[in-house]
VOFIBA-461777 format. One record per residue: residue number from 1; x, y, z of N, C-alpha, C in turn; residue in three letters. Coordinates in steps of 0.05 Angstrom, whole numbers, plus 5000, padded with zeros to 4 digits. Atoms other than C-alpha are relative to their C-alpha. Example, Ala and Ser with C-alpha at 12.3 -4.5 7.8 and 13.67 -1.06 7.14 Angstrom:
<rs>
+-----+------+------+------+------+------+------+------+------+------+---------+
: num :   nx :   ny :   nz :  cax :  cay :  caz :   cx :   cy :   cz : residuo :
+-----+------+------+------+------+------+------+------+------+------+---------+
:   1 : 5018 : 4976 : 5000 : 5246 : 4910 : 5156 : 5018 : 5024 : 5000 :     ALA :
:   2 : 4984 : 4976 : 4999 : 5273 : 4979 : 5143 : 4985 : 5022 : 5014 :     SER :
+-----+------+------+------+------+------+------+------+------+------+---------+
</rs>
This chain:
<rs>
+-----+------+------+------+------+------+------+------+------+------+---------+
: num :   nx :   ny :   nz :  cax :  cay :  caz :   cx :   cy :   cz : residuo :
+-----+------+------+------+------+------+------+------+------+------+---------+
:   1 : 4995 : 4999 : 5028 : 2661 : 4412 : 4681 : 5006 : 5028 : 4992 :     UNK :
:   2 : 4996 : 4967 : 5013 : 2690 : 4470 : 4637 : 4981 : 5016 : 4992 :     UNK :
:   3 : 5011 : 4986 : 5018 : 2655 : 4519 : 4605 : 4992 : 4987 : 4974 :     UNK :
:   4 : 5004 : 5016 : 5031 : 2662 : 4485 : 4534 : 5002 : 4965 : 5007 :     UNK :
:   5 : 5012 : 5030 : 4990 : 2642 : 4419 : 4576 : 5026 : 4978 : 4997 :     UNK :
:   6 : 4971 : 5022 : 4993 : 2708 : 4384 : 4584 : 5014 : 4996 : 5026 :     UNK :
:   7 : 5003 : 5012 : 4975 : 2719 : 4343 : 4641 : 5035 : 4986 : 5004 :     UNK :
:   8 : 4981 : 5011 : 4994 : 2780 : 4308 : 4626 : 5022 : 5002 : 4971 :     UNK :
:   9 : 4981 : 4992 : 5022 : 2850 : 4302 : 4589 : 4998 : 4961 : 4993 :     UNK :
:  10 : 5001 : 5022 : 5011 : 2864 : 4234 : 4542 : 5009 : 4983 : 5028 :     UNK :
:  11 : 4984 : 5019 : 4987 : 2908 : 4209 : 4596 : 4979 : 4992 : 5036 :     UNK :
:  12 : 5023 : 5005 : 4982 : 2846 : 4211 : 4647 : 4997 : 5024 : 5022 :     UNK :
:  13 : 5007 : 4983 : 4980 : 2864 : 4267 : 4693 : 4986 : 5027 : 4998 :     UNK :
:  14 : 5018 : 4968 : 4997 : 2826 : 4335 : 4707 : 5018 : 5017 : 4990 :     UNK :
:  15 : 4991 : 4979 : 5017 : 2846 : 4390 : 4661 : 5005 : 5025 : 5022 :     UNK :
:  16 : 4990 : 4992 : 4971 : 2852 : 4428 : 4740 : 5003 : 4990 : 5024 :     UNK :
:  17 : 4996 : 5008 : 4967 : 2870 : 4424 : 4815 : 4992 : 5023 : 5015 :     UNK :
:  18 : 5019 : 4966 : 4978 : 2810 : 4467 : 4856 : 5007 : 4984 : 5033 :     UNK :
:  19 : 4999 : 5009 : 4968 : 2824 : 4444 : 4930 : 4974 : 4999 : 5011 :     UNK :
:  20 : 5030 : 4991 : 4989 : 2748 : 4466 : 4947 : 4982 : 4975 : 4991 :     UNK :
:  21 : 5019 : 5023 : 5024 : 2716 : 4420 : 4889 : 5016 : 4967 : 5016 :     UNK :
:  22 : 4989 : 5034 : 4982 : 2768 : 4356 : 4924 : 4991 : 5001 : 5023 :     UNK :
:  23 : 5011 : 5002 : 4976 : 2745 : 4372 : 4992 : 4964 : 5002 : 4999 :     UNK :
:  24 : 5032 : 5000 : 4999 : 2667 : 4383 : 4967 : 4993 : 4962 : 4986 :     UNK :
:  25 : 5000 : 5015 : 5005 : 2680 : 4321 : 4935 : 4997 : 4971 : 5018 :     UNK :
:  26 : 4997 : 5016 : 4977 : 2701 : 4280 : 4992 : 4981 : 5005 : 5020 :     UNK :
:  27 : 5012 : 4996 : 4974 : 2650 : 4313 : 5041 : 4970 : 4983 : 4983 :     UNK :
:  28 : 5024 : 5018 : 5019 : 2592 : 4287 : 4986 : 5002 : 4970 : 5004 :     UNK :
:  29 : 4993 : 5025 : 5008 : 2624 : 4213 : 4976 : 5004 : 4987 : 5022 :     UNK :
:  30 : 4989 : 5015 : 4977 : 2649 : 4193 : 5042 : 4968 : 4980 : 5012 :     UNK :
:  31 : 5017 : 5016 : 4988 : 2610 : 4140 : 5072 : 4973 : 4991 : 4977 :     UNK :
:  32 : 5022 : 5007 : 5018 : 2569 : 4121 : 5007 : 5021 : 4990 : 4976 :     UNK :
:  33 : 4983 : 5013 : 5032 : 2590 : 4079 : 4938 : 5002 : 5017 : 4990 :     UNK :
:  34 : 4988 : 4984 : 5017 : 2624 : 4112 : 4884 : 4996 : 4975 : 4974 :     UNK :
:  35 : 4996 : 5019 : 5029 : 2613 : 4085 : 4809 : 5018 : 5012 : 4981 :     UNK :
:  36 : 4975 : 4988 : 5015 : 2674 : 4098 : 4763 : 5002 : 4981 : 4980 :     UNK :
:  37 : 4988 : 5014 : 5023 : 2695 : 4074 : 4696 : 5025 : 4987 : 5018 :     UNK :
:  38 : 4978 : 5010 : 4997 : 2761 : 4035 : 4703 : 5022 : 5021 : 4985 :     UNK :
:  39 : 4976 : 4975 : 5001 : 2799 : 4092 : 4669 : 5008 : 5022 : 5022 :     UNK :
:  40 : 5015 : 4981 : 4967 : 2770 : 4136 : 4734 : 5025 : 4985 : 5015 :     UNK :
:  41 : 4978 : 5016 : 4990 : 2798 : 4082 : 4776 : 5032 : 5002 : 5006 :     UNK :
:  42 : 4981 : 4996 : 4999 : 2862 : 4087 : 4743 : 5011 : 5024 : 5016 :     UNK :
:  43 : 4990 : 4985 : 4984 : 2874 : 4156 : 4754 : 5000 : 5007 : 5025 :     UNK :
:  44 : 4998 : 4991 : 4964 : 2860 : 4159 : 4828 : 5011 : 4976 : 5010 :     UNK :
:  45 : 4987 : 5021 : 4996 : 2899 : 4095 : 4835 : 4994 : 4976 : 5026 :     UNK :
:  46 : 5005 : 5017 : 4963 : 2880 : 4074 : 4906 : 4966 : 4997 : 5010 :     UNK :
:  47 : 5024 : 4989 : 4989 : 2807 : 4066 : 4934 : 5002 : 5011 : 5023 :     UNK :
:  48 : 5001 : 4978 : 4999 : 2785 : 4123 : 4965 : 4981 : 4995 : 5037 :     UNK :
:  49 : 5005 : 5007 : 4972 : 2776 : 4118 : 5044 : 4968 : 5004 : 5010 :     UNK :
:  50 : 5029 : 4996 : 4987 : 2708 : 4104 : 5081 : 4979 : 4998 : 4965 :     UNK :
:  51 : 5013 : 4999 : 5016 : 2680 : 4099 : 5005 : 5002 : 4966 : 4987 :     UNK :
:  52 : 4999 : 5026 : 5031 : 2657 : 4031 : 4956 : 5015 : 4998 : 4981 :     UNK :
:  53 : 5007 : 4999 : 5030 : 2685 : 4032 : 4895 : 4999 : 4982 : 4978 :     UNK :
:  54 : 5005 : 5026 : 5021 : 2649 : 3997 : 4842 : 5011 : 5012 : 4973 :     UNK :
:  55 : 4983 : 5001 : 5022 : 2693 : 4001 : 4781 : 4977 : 4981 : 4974 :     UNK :
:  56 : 5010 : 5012 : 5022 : 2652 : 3988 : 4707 : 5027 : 4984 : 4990 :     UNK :
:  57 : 4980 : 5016 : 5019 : 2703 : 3940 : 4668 : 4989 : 4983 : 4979 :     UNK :
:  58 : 5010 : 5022 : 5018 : 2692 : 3894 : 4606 : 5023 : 4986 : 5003 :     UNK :
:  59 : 4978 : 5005 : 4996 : 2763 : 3863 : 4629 : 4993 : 4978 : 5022 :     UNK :
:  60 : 5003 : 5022 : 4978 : 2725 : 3796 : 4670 : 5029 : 4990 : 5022 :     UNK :
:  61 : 4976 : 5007 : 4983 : 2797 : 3779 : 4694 : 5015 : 5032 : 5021 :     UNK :
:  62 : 4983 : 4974 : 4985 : 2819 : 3849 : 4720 : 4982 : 5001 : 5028 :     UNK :
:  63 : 5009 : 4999 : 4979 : 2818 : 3862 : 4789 : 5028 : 5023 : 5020 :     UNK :
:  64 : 4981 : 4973 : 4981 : 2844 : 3920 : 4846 : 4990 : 4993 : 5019 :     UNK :
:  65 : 5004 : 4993 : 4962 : 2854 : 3922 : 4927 : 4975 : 5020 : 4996 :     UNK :
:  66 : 5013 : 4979 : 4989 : 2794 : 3951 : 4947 : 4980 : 5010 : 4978 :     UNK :
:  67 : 5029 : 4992 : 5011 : 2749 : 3956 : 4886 : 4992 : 4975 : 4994 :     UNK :
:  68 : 5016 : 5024 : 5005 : 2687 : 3916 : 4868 : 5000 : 5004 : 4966 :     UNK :
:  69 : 5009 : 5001 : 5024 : 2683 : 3903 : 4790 : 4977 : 4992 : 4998 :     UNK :
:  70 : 5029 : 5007 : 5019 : 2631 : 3904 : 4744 : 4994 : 5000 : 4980 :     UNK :
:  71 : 5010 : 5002 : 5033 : 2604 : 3884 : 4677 : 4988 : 5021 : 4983 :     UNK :
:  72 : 5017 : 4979 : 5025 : 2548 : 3935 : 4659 : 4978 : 5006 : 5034 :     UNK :
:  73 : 5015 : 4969 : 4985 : 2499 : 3982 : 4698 : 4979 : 4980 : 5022 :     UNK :
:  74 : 5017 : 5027 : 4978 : 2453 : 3913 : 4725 : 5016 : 4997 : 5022 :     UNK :
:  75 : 4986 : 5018 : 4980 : 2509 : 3883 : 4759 : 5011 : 5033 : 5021 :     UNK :
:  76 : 4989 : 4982 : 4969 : 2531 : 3952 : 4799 : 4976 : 5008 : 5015 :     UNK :
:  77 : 5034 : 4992 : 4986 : 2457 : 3975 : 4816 : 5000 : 4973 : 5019 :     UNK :
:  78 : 5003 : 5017 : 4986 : 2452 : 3903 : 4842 : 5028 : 4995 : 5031 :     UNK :
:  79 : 4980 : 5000 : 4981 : 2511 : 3915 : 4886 : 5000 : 5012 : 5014 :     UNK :
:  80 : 5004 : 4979 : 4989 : 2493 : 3972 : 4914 : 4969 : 5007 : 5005 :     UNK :
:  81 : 5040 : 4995 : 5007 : 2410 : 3961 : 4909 : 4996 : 5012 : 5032 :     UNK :
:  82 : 5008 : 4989 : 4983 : 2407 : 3973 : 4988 : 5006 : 5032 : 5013 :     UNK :
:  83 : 4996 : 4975 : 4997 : 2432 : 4041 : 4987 : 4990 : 5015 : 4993 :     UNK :
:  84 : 5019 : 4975 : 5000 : 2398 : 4109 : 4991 : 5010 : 5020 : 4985 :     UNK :
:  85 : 4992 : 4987 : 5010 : 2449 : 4144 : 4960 : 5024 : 4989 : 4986 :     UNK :
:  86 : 4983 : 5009 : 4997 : 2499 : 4129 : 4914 : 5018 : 5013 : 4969 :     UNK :
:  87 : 4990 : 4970 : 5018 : 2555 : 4179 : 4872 : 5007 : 4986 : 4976 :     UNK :
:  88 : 4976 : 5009 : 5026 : 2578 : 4167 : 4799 : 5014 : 5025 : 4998 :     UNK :
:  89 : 4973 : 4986 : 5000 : 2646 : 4197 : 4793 : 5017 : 5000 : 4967 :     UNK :
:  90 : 4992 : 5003 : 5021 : 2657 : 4188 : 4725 : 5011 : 4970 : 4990 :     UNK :
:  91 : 4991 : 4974 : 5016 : 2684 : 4183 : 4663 : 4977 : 5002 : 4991 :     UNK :
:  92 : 5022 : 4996 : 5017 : 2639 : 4204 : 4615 : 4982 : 4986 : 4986 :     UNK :
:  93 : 5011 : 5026 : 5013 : 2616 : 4139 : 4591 : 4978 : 4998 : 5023 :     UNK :
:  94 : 5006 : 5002 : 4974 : 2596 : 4129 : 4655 : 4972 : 5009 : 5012 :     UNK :
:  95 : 5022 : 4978 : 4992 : 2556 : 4192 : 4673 : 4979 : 4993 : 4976 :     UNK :
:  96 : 5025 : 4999 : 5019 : 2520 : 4188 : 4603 : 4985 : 4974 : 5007 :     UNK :
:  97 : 5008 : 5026 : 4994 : 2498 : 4113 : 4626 : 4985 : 5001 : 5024 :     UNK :
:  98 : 5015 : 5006 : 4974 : 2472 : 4125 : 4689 : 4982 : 5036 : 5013 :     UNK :
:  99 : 5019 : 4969 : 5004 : 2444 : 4213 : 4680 : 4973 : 4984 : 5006 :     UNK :
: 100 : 5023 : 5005 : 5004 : 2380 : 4176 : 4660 : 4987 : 4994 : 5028 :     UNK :
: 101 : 5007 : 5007 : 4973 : 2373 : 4142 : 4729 : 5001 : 5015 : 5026 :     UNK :
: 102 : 4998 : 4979 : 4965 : 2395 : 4198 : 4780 : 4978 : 5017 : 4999 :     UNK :
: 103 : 5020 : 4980 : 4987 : 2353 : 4239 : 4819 : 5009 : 5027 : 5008 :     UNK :
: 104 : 4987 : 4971 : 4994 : 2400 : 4289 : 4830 : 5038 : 5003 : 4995 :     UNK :
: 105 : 4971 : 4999 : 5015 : 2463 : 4317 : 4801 : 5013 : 5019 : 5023 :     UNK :
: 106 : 4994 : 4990 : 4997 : 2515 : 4345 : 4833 : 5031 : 5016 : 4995 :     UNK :
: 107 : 4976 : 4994 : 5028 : 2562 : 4391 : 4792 : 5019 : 5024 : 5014 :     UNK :
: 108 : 4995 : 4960 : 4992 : 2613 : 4445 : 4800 : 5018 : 5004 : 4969 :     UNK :
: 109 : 4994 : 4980 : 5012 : 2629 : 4493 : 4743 : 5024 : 5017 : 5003 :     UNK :
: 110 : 4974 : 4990 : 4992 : 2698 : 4506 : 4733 : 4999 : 5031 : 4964 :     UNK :
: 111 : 5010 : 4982 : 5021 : 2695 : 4574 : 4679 : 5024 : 5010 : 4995 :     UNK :
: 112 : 4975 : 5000 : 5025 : 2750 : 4569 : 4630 : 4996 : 4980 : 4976 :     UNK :
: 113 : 5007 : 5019 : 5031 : 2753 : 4539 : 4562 : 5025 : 4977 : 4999 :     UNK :
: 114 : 4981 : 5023 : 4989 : 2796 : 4472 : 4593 : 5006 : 4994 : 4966 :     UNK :
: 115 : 4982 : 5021 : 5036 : 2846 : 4434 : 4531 : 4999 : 4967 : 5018 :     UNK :
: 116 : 5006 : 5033 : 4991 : 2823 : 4357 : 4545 : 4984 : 4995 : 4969 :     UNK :
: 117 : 5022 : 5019 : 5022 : 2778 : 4309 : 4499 : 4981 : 4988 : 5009 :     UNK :
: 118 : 5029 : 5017 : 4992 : 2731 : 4285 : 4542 : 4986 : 5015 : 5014 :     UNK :
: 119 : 5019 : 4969 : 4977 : 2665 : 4328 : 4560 : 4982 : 4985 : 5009 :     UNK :
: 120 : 5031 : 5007 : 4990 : 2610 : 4310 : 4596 : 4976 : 4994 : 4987 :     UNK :
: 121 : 5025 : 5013 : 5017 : 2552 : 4280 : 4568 : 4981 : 5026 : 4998 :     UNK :
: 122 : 5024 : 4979 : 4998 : 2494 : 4330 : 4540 : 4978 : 4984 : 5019 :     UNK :
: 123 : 5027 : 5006 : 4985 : 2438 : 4333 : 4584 : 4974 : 5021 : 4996 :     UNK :
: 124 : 5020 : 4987 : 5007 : 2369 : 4358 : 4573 : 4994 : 5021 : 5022 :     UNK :
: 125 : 5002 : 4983 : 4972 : 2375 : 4419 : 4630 : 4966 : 5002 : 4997 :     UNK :
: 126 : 5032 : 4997 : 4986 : 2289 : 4426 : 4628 : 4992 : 4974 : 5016 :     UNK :
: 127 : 5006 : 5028 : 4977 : 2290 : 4356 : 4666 : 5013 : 5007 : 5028 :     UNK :
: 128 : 4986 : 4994 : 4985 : 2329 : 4394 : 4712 : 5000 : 5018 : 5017 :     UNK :
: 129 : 5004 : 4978 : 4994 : 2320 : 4445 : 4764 : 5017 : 5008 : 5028 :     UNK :
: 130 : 4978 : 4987 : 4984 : 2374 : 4489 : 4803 : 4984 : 4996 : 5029 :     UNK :
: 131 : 5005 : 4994 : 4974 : 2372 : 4482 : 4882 : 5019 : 5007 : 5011 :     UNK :
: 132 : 4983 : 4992 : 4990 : 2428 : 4505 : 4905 : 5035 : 5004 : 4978 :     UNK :
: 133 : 4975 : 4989 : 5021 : 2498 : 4552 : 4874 : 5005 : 5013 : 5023 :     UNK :
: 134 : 4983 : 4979 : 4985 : 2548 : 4578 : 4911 : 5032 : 5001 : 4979 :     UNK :
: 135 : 4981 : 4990 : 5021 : 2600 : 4618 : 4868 : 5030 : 4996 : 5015 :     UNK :
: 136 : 4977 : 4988 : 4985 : 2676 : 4627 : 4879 : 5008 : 5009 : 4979 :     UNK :
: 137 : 4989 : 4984 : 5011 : 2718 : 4678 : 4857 : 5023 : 4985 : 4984 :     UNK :
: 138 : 4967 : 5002 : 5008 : 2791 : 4666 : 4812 : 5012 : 5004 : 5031 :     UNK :
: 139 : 4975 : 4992 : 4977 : 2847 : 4653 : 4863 : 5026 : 4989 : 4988 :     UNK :
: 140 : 4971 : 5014 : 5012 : 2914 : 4652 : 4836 : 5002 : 4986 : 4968 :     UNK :
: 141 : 5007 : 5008 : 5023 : 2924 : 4615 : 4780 : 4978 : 4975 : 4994 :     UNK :
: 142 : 5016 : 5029 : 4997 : 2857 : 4573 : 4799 : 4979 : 5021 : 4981 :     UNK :
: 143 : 5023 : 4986 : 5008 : 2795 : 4594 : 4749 : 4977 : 5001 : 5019 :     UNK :
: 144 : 5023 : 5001 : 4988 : 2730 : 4614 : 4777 : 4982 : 4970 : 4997 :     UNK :
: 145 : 5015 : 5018 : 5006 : 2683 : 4562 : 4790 : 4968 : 5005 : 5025 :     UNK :
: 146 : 5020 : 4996 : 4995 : 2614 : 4549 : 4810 : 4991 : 4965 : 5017 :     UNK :
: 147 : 5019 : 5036 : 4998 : 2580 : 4487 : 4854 : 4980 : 5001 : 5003 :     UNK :
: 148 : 5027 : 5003 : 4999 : 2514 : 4476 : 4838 : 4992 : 4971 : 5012 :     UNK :
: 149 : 5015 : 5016 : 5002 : 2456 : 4421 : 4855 : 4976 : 4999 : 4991 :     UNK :
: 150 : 5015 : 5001 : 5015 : 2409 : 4399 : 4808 : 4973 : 4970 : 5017 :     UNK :
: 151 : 5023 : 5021 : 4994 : 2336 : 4359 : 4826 : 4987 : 4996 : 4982 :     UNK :
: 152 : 5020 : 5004 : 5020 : 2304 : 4325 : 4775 : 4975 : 5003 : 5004 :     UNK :
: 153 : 5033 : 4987 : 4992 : 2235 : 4359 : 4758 : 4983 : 4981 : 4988 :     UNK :
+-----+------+------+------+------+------+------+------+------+------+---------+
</rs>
């Protein structure tokens, strides 16, 4: 997320392209479900190799190669109940719907004041306690950013 907490542009995609944050992304997700709005979905068009993905929809008839739909927050938990670990990827509807239930966040801090409309849900940071940040510098025309992990206290 930005600085001024914006995650995304109207049309769904990331307000940047960090290579570090896509490859931390993929080394996190691989081999575990992924929960995504159906706007999410959209923009990454394809499901996402070695990964689940359960797609939220209110669209009972819609359907994609390769993802599982779902109604509301029961029906994906129950789809995924035997798993130990399991990522939400957005959008923001999304994350604010299911914050309450994780055990652990994990974010990276992109530090610029991004132009989008959709930010990240507030979260109460004293429920929350840093375990791990590793910084990077500006490279090129990429902003600085930050990846943290958060454990709920």
């Amino acid at each position: 997320m930005a600085d001024n907490m914006v995650i995304g542009r109207n049309n769904g995609s990331l307000p940047w392209l960090i290579p570090k944050d896509l490859a931390r992304f993929k080394h996190c997700t691989l081999g575990h479900s992924i929960l995504m709005g159906r706007r999410t979905w959209d923009t990454i068009g394809h499901p996402l190799p070695f990964r689940r993905s359960i797609v939220f929809t209110r669209n009972v008839h819609w359907a994609a190669k390769g993802a599982y739909p779902v109604k509301n927050l029961d029906a994906a938990l129950a789809v995924c109940v035997k798993e130990k670990e399991v990522f939400v990827v957005g959008g923001r509807d999304i994350f604010a719907l299911t914050i309450p239930l994780a055990d652990a966040l994990f974010l990276t801090f992109v530090h610029t004041q991004a132009r989008g409309d959709v930010q990240f849900p507030n979260i109460n940071w004293s429920a929350w306690r840093e375990i791990w940040r590793e910084n990077h510098p500006p490279d090129g025309n990429r902003p600085a950013f930050t990846f943290t992990n958060y454990l709920r206290t």
